[in-house]
Backbone as CSV, one residue per row, in Angstrom:
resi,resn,N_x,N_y,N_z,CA_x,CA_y,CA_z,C_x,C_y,C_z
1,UNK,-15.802,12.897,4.112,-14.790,13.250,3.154,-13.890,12.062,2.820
2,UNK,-13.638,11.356,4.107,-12.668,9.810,3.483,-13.084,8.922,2.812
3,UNK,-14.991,9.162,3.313,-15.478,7.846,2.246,-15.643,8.276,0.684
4,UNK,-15.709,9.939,0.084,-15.497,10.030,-0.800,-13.919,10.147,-1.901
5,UNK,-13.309,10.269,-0.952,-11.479,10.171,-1.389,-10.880,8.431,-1.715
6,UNK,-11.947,7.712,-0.617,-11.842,6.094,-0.852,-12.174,5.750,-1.676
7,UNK,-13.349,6.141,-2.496,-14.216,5.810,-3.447,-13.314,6.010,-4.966
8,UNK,-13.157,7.110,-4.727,-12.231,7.988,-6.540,-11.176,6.712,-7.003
9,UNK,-10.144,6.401,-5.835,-8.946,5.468,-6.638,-9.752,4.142,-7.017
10,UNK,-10.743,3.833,-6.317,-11.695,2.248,-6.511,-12.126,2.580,-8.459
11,UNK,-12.710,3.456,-8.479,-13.606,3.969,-9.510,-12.828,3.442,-10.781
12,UNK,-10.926,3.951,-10.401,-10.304,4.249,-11.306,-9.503,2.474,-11.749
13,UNK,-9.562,2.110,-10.961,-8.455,0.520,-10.631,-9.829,-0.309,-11.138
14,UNK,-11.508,0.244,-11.505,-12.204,-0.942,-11.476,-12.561,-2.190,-12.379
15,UNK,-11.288,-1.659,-13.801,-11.094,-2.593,-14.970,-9.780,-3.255,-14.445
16,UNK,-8.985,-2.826,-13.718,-7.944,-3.524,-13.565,-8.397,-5.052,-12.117
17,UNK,-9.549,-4.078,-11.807,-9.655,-5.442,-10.403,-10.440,-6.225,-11.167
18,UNK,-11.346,-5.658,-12.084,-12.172,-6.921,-12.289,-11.016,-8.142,-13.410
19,UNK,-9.447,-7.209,-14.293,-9.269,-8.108,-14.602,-8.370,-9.031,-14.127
20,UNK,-8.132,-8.510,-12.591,-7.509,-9.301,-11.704,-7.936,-10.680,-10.949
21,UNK,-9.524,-10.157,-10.994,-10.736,-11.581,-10.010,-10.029,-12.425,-11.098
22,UNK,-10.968,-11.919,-12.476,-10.980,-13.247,-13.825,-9.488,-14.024,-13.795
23,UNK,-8.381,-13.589,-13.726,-7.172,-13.760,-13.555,-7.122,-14.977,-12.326
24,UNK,-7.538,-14.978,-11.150,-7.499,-15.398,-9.884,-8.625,-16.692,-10.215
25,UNK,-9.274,-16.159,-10.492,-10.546,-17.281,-10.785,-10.138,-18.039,-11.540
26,UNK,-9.371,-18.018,-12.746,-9.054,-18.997,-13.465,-8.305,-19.973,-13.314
27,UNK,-7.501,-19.499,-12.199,-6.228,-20.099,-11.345,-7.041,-21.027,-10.240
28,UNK,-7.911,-20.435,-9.890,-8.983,-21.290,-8.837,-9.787,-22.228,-9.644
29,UNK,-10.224,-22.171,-10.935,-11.085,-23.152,-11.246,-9.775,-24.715,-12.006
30,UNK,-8.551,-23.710,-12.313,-7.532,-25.071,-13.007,-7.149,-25.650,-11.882
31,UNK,-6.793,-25.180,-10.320,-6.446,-25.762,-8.877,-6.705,-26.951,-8.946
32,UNK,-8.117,-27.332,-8.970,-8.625,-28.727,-8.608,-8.973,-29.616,-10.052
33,UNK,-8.069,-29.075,-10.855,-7.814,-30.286,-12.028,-6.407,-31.042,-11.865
34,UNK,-5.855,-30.030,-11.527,-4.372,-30.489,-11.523,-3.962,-31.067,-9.697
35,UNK,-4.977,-31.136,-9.035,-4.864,-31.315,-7.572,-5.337,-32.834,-7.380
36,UNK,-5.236,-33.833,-7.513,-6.073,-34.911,-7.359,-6.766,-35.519,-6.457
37,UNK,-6.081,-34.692,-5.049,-6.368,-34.800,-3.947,-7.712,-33.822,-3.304
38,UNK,-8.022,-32.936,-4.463,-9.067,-31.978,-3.597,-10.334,-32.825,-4.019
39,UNK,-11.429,-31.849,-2.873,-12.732,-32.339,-3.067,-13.551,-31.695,-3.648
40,UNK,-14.382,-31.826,-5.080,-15.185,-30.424,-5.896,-16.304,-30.107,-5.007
41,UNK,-16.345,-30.879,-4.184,-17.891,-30.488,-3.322,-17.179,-28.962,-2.096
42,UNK,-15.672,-29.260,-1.813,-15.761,-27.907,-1.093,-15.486,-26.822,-1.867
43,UNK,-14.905,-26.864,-3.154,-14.409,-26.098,-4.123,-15.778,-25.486,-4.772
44,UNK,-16.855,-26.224,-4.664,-18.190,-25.408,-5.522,-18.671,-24.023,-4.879
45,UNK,-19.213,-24.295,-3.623,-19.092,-23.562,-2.775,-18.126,-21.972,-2.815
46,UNK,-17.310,-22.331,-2.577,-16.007,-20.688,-3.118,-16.349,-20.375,-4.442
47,UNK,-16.198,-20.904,-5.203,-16.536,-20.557,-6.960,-17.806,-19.687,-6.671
48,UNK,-19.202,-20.080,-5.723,-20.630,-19.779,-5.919,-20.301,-18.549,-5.068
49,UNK,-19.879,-18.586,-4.357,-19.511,-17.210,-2.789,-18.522,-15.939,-3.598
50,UNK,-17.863,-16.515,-4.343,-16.914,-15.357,-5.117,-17.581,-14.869,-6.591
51,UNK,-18.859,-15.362,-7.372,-19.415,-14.904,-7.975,-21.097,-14.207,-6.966
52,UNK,-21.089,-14.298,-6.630,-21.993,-13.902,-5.741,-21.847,-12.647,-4.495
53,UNK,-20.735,-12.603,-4.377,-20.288,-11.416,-3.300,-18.612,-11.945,-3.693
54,UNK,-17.594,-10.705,-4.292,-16.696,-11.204,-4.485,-15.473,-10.923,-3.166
55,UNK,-15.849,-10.814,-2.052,-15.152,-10.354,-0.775,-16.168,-10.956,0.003
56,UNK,-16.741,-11.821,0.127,-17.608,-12.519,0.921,-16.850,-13.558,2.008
57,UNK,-16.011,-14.115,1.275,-15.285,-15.506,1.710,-13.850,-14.651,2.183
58,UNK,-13.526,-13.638,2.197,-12.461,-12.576,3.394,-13.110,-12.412,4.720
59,UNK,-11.802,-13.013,5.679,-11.239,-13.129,6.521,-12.186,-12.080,7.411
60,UNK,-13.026,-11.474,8.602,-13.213,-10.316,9.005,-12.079,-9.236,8.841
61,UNK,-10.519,-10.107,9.817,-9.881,-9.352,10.188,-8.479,-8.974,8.492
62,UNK,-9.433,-8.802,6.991,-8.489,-8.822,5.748,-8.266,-7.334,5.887
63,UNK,-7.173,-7.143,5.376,-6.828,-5.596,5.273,-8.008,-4.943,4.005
64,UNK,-7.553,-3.742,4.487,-8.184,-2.934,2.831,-7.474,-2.915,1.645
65,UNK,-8.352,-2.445,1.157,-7.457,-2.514,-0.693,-6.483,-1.295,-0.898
66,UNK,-5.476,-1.999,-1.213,-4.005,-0.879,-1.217,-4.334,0.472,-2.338
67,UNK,-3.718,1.212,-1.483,-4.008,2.887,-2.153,-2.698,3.058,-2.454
68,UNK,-2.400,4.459,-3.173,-1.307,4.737,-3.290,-0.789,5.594,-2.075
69,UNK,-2.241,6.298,-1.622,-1.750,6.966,-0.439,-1.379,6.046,0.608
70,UNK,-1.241,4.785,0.997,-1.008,3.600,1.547,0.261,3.617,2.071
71,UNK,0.949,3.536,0.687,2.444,3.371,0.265,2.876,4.933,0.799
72,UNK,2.279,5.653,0.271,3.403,7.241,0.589,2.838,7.123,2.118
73,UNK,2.019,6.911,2.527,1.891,7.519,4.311,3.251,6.122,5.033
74,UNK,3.509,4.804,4.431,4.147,3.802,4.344,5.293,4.410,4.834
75,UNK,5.926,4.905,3.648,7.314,5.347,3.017,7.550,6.530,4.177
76,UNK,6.897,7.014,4.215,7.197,8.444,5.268,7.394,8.353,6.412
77,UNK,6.145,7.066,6.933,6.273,6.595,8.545,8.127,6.361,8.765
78,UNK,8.510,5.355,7.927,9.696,4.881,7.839,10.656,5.853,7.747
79,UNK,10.686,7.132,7.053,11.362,7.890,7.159,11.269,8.543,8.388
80,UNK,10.488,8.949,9.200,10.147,9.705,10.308,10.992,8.550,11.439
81,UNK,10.453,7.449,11.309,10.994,6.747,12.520,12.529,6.712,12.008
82,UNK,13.184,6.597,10.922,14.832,6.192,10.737,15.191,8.044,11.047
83,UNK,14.600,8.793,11.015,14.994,10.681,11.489,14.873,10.159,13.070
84,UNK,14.241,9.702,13.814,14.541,9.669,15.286,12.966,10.475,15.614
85,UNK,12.228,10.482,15.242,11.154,11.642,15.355,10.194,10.996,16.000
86,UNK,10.214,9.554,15.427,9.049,8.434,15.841,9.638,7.276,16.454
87,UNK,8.712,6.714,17.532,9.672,5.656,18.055,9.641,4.356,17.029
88,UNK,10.048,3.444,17.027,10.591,1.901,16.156,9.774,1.246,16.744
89,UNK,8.582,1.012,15.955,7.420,0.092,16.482,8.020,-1.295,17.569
90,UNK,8.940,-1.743,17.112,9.569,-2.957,17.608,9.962,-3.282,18.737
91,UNK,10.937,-1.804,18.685,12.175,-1.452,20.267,11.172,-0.393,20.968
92,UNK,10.218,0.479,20.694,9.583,1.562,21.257,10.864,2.582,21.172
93,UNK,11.887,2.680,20.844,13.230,3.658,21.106,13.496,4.182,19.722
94,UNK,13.676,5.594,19.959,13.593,6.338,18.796,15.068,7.167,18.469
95,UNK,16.301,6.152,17.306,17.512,6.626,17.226,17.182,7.544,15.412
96,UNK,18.194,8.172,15.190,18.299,9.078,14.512,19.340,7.478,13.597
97,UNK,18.986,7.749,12.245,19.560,7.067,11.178,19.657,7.501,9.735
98,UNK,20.335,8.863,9.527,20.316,9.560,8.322,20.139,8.651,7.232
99,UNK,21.128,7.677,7.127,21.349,7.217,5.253,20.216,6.920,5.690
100,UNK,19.153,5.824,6.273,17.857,4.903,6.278,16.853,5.750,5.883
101,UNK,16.643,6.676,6.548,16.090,7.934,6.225,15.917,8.984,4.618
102,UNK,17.581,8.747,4.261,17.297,9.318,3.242,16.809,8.279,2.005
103,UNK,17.273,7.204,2.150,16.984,6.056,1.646,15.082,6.165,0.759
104,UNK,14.323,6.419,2.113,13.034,6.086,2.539,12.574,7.608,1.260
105,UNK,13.290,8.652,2.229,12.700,9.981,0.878,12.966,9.802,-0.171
106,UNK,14.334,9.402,-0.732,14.207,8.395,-1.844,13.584,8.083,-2.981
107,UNK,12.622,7.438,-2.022,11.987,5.704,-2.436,10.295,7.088,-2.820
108,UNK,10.081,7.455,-1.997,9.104,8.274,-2.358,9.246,9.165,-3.503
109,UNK,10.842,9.617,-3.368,10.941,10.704,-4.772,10.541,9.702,-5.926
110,UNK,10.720,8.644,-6.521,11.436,7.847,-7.035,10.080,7.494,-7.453
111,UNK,8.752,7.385,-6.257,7.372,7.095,-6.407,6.791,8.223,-6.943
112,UNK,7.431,9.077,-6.879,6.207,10.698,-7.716,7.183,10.563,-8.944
113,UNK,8.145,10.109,-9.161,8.439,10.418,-10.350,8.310,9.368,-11.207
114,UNK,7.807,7.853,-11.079,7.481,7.145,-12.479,5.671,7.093,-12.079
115,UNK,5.022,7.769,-10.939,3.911,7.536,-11.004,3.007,9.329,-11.838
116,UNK,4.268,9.965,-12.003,3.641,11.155,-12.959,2.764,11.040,-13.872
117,UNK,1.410,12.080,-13.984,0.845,11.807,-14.913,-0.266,10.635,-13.906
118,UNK,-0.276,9.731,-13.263,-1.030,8.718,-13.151,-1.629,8.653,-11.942
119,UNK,-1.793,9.892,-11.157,-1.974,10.047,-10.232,-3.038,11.131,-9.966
120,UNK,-4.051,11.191,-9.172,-5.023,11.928,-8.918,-4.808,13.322,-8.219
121,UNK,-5.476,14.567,-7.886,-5.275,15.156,-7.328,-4.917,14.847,-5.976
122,UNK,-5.558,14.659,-5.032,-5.021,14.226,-3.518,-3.694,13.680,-3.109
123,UNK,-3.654,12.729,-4.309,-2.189,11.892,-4.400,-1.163,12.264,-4.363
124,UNK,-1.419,13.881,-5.684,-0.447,14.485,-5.611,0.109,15.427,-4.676
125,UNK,-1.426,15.578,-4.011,-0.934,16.348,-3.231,-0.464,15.750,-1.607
126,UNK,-0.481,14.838,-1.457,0.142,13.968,0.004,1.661,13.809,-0.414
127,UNK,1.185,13.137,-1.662,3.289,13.062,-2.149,4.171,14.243,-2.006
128,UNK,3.260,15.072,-2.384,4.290,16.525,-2.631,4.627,17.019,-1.061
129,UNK,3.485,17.394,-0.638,3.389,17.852,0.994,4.407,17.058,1.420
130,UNK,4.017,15.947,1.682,5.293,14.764,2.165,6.063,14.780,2.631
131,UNK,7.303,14.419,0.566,8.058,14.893,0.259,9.306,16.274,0.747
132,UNK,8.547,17.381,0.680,9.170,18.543,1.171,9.132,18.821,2.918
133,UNK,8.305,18.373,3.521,8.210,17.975,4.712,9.365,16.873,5.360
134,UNK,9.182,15.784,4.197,10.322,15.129,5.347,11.837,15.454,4.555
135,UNK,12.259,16.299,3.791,13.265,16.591,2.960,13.835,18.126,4.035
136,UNK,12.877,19.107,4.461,12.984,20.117,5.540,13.542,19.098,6.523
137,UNK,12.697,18.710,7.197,13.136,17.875,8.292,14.411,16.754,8.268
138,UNK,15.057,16.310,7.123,15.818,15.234,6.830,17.065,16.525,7.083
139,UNK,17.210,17.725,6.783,18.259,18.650,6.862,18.173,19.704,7.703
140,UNK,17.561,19.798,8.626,17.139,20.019,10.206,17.941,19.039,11.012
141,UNK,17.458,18.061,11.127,18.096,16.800,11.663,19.798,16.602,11.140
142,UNK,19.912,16.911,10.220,21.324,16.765,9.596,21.828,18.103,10.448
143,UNK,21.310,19.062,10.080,22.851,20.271,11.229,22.633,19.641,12.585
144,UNK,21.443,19.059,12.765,21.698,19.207,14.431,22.659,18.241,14.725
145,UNK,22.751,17.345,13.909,23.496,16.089,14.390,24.984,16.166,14.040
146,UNK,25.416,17.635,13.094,26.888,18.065,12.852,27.081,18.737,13.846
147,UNK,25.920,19.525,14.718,26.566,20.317,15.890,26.810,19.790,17.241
């Protein structure tokens, strides 16, 4: 089921990546005009590896290609850990920080509302779930912390 949910946003971004390579590539082929110092013999090589497999010459350890669900599971972690719910990757210690928190739900409202319309089913539905999830919980956490 993930490898078909992975697949849908690729499908949809696949005029925008390809006109992102051409974009990148062009920047890679003007590099070593304006570089006087490079060598075209290692530069041929990448040019031949990135038309040929265009993720070939990435790193093993490169991340994946950013989703939107990326960002909202992102945005939420952050909210959960500034609610006290999750510990702070950093300190391992888990304090309660309303404004940071509300900050974070926010930032997500803020993401369903100029990404309306442009967003797939699933999308909408992680944002929404989310959303009302950590908005319950953001005012849960608020009485307990008035009492």
């Amino acid at each position: 089921m993930s490898d078909d949910l992975s697949q849908q946003p690729d499908e949809k971004k696949l005029h925008v990546d390809e006109d992102w390579k051409s974009q990148v590539q062009a920047e890679k082929e003007a590099a070593p005009q304006t570089d006087p110092g490079s060598d075209e013999s290692s530069q041929a090589p990448t040019a031949e590896a990135a038309d040929a497999a265009p993720h070939s010459d990435e790193p093993e350890d490169a991340l994946p290609t950013p989703t939107l669900n990326d960002m909202i599971i992102m945005f939420s972690t952050q909210a959960y850990v500034a609610l006290g719910l999750m510990p702070h990757p950093a300190t391992g210690q888990s304090n309660c920080r309303l404004p940071e928190s509300k900050y974070f739900i926010d930032l997500l409202a803020l993401l369903q509302q100029k990404t309306e319309g442009n967003r797939d089913e699933e999308e909408s539905k992680v944002l929404d779930d989310l959303l009302h999830e950590l908005r319950m919980t953001f005012l849960a956490v608020s009485k307990q912390a008035e009492a």
